[in-house]
C-alpha positions as CSV (number, residue, x, y, z in Angstrom):
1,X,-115.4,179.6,42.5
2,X,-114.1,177.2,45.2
3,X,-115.0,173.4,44.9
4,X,-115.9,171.9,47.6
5,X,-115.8,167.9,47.9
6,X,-119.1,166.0,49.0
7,X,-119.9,162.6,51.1
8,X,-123.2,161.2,49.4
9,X,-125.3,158.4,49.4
10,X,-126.6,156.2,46.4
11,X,-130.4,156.5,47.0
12,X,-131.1,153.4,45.1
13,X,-127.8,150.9,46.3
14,X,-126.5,153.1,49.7
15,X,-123.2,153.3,48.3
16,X,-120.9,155.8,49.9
17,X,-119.0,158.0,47.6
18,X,-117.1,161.4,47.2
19,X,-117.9,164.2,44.4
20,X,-117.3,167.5,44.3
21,X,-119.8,168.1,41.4
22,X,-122.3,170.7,42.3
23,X,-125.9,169.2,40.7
24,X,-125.6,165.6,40.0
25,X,-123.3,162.4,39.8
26,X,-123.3,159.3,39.0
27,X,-123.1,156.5,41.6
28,X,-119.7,154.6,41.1
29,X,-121.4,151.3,41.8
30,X,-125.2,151.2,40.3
31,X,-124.6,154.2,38.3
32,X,-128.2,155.7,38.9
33,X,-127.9,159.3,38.9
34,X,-127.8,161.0,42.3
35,X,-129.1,164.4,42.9
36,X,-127.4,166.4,44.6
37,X,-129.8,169.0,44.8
38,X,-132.7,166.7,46.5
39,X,-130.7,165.4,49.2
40,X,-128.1,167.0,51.3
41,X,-124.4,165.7,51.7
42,X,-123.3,163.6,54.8
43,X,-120.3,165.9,55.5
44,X,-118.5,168.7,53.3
45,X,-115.2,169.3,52.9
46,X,-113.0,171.9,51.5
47,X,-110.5,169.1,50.4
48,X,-110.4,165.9,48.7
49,X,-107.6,164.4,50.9
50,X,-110.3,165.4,54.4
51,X,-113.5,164.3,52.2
52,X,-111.3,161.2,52.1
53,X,-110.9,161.2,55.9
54,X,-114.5,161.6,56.2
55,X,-115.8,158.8,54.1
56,X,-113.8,156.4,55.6
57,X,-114.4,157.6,59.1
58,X,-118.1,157.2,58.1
59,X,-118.0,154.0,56.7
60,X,-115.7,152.3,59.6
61,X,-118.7,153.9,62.2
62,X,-121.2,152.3,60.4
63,X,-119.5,149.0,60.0
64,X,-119.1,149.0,63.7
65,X,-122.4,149.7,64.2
66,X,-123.6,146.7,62.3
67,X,-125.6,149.1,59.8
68,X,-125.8,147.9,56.0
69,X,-125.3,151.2,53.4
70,X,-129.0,150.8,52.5
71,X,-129.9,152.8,55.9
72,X,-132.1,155.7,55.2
73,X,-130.1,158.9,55.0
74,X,-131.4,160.1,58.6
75,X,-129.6,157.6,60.1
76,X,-126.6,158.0,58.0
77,X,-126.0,161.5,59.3
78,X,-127.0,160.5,62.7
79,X,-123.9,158.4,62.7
80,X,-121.6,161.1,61.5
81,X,-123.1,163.6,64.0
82,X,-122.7,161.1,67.5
């Protein structure tokens, strides 16, 4: 089975992370468990070097935007979408 890598969100701090666990991770600052199955990733990727490319490419859009990482997650993927 292919793994595929994961942008998520920290429900509890907002943190920004890549995994390419399937169920659950830990989040890398708080380290409250994050389910993966309860909320949907911010982008996919089919390697760690482009999941790379998108977390960063996330997080410089939503520095420029002036939005903290404790944004719901609606607006987190509205910002990767536009």
């Amino acid at each position: 089975m292919r793994a595929y890598y994961k942008v998520v969100r920290c429900p509890k701090c907002g943190w920004l992370q890549v995994t390419s666990a399937e169920k659950a991770t830990r989040c890398k600052r708080c380290g409250s468990t994050i389910s993966l199955e309860a909320s949907k990733p911010l982008a996919v990727a089919a390697t760690a070097f482009e999941a790379r490319e998108k977390l960063l490419a996330l997080k410089a859009k939503l520095k420029k935007s002036g939005g903290s990482s404790m944004g719901d997650e609606g607006d987190m993927a509205s910002l990767w979408e536009g």
